[in-house]
C-alpha positions, 0 to 999 in steps of 0.5 A: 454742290459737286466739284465738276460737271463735264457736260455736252460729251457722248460717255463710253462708260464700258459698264457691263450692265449698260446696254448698247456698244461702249455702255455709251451714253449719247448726250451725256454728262459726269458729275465729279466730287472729291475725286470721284465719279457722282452721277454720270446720265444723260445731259439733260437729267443731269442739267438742275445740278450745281457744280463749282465748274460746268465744263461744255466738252464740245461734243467730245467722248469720255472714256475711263482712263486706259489702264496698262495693266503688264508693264516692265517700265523700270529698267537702266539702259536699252538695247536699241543696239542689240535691235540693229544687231539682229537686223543685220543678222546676228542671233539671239543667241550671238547677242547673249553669248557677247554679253547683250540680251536680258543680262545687258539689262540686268547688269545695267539696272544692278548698277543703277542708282535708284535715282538714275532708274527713277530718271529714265522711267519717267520719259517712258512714263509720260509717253504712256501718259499722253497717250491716256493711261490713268493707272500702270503696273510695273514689275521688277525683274532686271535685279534678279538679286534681293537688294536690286529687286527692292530697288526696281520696286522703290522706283517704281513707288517713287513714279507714282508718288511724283507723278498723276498716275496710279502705280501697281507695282508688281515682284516679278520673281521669277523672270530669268536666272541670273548668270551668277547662278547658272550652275546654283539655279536651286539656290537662287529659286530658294532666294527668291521664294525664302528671301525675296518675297518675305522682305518685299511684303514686309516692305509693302512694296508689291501687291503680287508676284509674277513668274516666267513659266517657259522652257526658257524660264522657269518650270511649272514645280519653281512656280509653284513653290513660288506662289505658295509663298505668296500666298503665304505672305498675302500676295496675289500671284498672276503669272507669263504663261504659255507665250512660247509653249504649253507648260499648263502654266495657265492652269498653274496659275489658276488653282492660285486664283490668280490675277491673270495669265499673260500672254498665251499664245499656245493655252489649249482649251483646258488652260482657258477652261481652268481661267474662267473657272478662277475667274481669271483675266487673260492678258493680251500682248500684241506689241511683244507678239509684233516684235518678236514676229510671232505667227501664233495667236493668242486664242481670242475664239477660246477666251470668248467661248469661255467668258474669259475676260480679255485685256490689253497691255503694252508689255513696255519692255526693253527686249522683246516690247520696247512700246510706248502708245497704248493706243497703238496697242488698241489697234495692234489688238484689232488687226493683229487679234481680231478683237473688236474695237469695244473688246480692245476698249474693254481690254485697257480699261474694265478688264484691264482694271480686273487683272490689277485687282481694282475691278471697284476703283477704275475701269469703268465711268461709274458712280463710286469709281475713282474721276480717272477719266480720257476725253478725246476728240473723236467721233465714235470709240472705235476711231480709238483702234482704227487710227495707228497710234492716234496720239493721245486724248485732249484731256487726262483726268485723275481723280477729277483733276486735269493731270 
């Protein structure tokens, strides 16, 4: 006798292998035991099976659970300040020379107790939540030093093991340099390969390690010695390419095998080439691309021509992606993009679940996959992109609980 069986709903399976938009399945029905997805069909080949619960869903849709796949979730403060301060006409560069931008971020996260972090991720947390994500990565990043790292690492493990919600936390190693090292920026690139690295995967608080590739950032050579360490001490590597330049970092990142690139708002053709070679998923940003009124687009028309597997994530950050519906990133990546409503789907759930490297556990409603599932109260999946920030699904479950 199965645990559940969610009956009399329409199952946007997004399984590549099933015909027909969505991988739908009209008039269906998901049988759910220990956590897991057992049998998911049509209504009535599934209506002789038991289960301790028969749930009539109304003629709702199940979706996988929405995976938000770049995240920079742990971080102390905001700068909701400095947002009103180029409103009214400061520059960037104005901000950072007074102390704000990234710097404002990284002094606040260093003096933060892992509590406090912990605290104030969580009200982000459960906003994503309720707008129907089963399972998030998180990067570290604002620490910029060994023992703040560790810590953005820890609090995002404490998010998961306190909350009904997969983390993936990621070591962003590479996201800025620290204003301590402003003349030693070999020394601290060293740190982060020799030190950093080592003791979080001795910890085993990351299952990858990120770099920001940019003229802003870091060069292509800094990342490599990065990943090579990586590699070294059995991290998967994914990597902010190409946002606001070409370094080839998508390239970089793929003879890595890695995850993703993210970003990649200027990848060329030998970029996007060397993705779908690796097997690679590229990682679409629409809210960072909103808020920083970007004019040049990923190339969507590349990555389709080449099979590169597109997802879709909130980028929650907060400078350049201070995002919290990932809903309105389905429709951001329609109207912004032109991804079809099923490729923006496709992008927070099947695809999404290939940039963690989860591809087997969630992303799909499938037998053997993990119960993480969204029920909504919409006619069709599409409605999903075509509402502006529709609120969220009626139901969130993970591994076959209501969470």
């Amino acid at each position: 006798m199965w645990d559940r069986l969610l009956t009399n709903c329409h199952v946007a399976t997004m399984e590549p292998g099933v015909p027909g938009a969505f991988g739908a399945i009209a008039d269906g029905a998901v049988g759910i035991q220990d956590g897991r997805i057992v049998r998911v069909g049509r209504r009535i080949d599934l209506a002789g099976y038991r289960a301790q619960r028969i749930e009539n869903l109304g003629g709702a849709w199940v979706t996988p659970g929405l995976i938000d796949c770049h995240t920079h979730l742990v971080f102390a403060g905001d700068r909701a300040a400095e947002f009103e301060q180029r409103l009214n006409g400061a520059s960037y560069e104005e901000i950072a020379r007074a102390g704000g931008g990234i710097v404002s971020s990284v002094k606040a996260t260093r003096l933060a107790s892992l509590e406090l972090l912990v605290e104030q991720a969580r009200p982000r947390l459960k906003a994503l939540m309720r707008g129907g994500v089963t399972t998030i990565e998180i990067k570290s990043g604002y620490g910029l030093d060994l023992p703040s790292e560790m810590k953005m690492l820890r609090a995002a493990k404490a998010l998961g093991d306190s909350e009904a919600i997969r983390v993936v936390p990621t070591l962003l190693a590479l996201h800025a340099l620290p204003p301590e090292h402003a003349r030693s920026r070999d020394e601290y690139v060293r740190m982060a390969v020799e030190e950093m690295i080592p003791a979080v995967a001795d910890a085993g608080l990351a299952t990858a390690v990120d770099a920001f590739c940019e003229e802003i950032g870091f060069t292509p050579d800094e990342v490599r010695a990065l990943f090579e360490a990586a590699e070294e001490h059995g991290l998967r590597v994914k990597l902010h390419a190409e946002q606001l330049s070409n370094l080839s970092g998508a390239a970089l990142a793929a003879e890595f095998g890695a995850l993703s690139a993210d970003h990649l708002e200027h990848a060329d053709e030998a970029g996007v080439r060397a993705m779908a070679a690796a097997s690679m998923v590229a990682v679409l940003l629409p809210g960072a691309f909103y808020a920083l009124k970007e004019t040049k687009r990923p190339p969507v028309a590349l990555l389709r021509r080449h099979g590169v597997p597109m997802a879709v994530a909130s980028d929650c950050n907060p400078g350049t992606s201070p995002v919290l519906s990932p809903t309105l990133m389905l429709s951001m990546a329609c109207t912004l993009f032109g991804l079809t409503p099923e490729e923006a789907l496709a992008g927070m759930t099947v695809n999404a679940a290939r940039a963690l490297g989860l591809e087997k556990e969630v992303g799909t409603v499938a037998p053997g996959k993990a119960a993480d599932l969204c029920v909504w109260r919409v006619s069709r999946p599409a409605e999903l992109c075509y509402w502006i920030g529709l609120p969220g699904p009626e139901r969130r479950i993970v591994a076959g609980e209501d969470a």
